[in-house]
N, C-alpha and C positions, 0 to 999 in steps of 0.2 A: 779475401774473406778471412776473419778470425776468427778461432777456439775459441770458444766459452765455458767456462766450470762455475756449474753457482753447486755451493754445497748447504744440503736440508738436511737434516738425519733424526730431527724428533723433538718432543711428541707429536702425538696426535695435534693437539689444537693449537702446537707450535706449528705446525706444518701447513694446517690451513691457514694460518694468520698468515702468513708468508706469502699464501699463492697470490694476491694481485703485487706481492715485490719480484715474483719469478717474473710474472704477464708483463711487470715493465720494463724488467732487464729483459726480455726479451723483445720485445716492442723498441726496448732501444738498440738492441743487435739484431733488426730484421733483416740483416743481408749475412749475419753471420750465422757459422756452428755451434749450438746452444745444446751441451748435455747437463744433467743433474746430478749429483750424487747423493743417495739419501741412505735407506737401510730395509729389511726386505719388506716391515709392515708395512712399506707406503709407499711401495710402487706401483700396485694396481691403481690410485690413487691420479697416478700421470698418464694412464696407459692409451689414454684417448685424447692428450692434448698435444695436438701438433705441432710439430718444428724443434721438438723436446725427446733429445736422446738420455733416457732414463738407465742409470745403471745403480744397485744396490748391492753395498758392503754389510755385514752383522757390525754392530754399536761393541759388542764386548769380545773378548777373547785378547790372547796375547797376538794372532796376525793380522789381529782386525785392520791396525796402521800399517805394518808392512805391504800387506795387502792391497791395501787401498792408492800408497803411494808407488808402489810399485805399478800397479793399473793406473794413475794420469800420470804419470812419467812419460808411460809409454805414447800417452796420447799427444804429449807435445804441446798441450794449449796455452795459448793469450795469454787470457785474460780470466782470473779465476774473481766471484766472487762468495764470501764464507760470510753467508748468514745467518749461520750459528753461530763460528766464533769463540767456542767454550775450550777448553784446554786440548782433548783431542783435537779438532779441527785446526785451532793454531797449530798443533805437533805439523799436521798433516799439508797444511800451506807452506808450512816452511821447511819442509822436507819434497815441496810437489814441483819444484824446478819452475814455476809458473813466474815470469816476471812481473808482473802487471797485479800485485794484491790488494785486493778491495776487503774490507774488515771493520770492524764493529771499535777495534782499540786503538787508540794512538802510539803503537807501541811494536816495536817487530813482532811478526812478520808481515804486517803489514803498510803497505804502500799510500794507501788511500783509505780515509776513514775519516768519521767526525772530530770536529777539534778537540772534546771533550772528555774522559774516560768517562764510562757508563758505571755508576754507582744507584743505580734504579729510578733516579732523578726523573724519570716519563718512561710512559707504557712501551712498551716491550715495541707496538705498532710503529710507534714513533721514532723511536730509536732506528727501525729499520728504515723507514723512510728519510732519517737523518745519514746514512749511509750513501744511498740512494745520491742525496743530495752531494753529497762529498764526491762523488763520481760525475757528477753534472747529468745526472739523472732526473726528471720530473718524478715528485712523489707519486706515491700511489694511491689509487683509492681504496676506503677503510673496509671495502665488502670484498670477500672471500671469491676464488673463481676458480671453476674446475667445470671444465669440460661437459657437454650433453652427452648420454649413455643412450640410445634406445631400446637394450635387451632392459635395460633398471626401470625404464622409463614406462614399458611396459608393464612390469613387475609392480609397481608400485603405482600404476593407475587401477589395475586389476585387485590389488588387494582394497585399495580406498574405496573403492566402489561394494566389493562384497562386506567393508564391514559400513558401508552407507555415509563414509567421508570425504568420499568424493565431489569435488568442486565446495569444499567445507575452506572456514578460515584457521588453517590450523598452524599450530606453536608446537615445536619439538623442546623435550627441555630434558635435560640428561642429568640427574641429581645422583648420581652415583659419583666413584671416587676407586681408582687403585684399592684395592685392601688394602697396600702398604701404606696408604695414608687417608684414613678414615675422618681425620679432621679438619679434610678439605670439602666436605660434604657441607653445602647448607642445610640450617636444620627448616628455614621456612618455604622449601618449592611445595608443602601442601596447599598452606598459604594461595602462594602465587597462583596454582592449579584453579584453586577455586575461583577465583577473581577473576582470571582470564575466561573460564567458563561462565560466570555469569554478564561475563560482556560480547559472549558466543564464539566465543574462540573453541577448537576445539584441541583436547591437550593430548601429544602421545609420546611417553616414556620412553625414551629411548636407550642403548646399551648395553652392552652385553654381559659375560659368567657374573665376570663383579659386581652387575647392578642386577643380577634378580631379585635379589632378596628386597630393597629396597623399592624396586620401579614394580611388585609383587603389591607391597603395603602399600606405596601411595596410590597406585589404580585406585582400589576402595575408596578413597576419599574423591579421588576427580581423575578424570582422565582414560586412555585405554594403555595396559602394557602393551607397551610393543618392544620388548626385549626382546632382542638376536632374528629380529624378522626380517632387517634390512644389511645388507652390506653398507661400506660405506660410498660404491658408489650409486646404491638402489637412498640414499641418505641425501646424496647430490641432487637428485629428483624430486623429493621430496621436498 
């Protein structure tokens, strides 16, 4: 049986884009030890997916890399794969004693990777599943996967029912944005709101501190806020 290291560490809709490339590196080490390494906002995230040893490092500080490579040192694993890829994560694969590197660059420290350097050439998805491939991997599929909750699952039949959206055809749509970057906002999910409502969709804002203001204004036009009502695994359910 082999060590496995796949490393996530963020964001948010990088991390779900990711989960059916965890399900199939795991799927293809079904008889091996499969941990994660991600960072603390995303490990409740894993917390009910089986066969998935989840450990979280903090993304910033100065021991953040010590830290992290001092913890799979210790662990001794395989076969690591970095599907992040971005500067810290190389530091950290090529500091992690791991022989076996799987990686996004053609270029130390890794072992195994597409023949191509990634210059944005295709979606972020693809690229990952071109990894995948360079490992003799089967891609993965393009829909998102994360484990059934039943305490969320609960929580969020009980709320769709009291506000009368239960068994409703509904669209989550998340038109906020970091503050730090306010120009990644599109400016037409009012737009979109209404058009999906008038083909019976039913529309719920989602989001949290960052998006009240916004998922506040567009209610009024279509839709219900539902800022900060769900977690993101009562979000899974939904």
């Amino acid at each position: 049986m082999s060590r496995v290291l796949i490393i996530k560490l963020g964001a948010l809709g990088d991390v779900i884009m990711a989960t059916p490339i965890i399900k199939q590196i795991q799927h293809h080490h079904d008889r091996d030890e499969l941990s994660l390494l991600t960072t603390p906002p995303f490990i409740n995230l894993f917390k009910n997916w089986k066969g998935l040893n989840v450990i979280a490092f903090p993304r910033q500080g100065l021991l953040s890399i010590p830290h992290s490579v001092s913890w799979i040192r210790q662990q001794k694993f395989d076969v690591l794969y970095d599907i992040q890829s971005n500067d810290r994560t190389s530091i950290i694969s090529a500091l992690s004693g791991i022989r076996k590197r799987v990686g996004n660059h053609p270029r130390f420290p890794y072992h195994i990777h597409p023949p191509e350097p990634y210059v944005g050439q295709c979606h972020a998805f693809e690229r990952l599943n071109q990894i995948l491939l360079g490992a003799n991997i089967t891609p993965a599929p393009q829909t998102p996967w994360l484990p059934k909750n039943k305490q969320g699952e609960s929580f969020v039949k009980s709320w769709l029912k009291e506000k009368g959206l239960f068994n409703q055809q509904l669209v989550l749509l998340h038109a906020g944005s970091s503050k730090k970057h306010p120009d990644k906002r599109w400016p037409c999910f009012g737009e979109l709101a209404k058009v999906l409502e008038k083909k019976s969709y039913k529309v719920l804002w989602i989001g949290g501190d960052d998006d009240l203001e916004i998922n506040c204004k567009l209610a009024t036009q279509a839709g219900f806020d539902a800022s900060k009502i769900f977690d993101i695994l009562q979000l899974i359910e939904l």
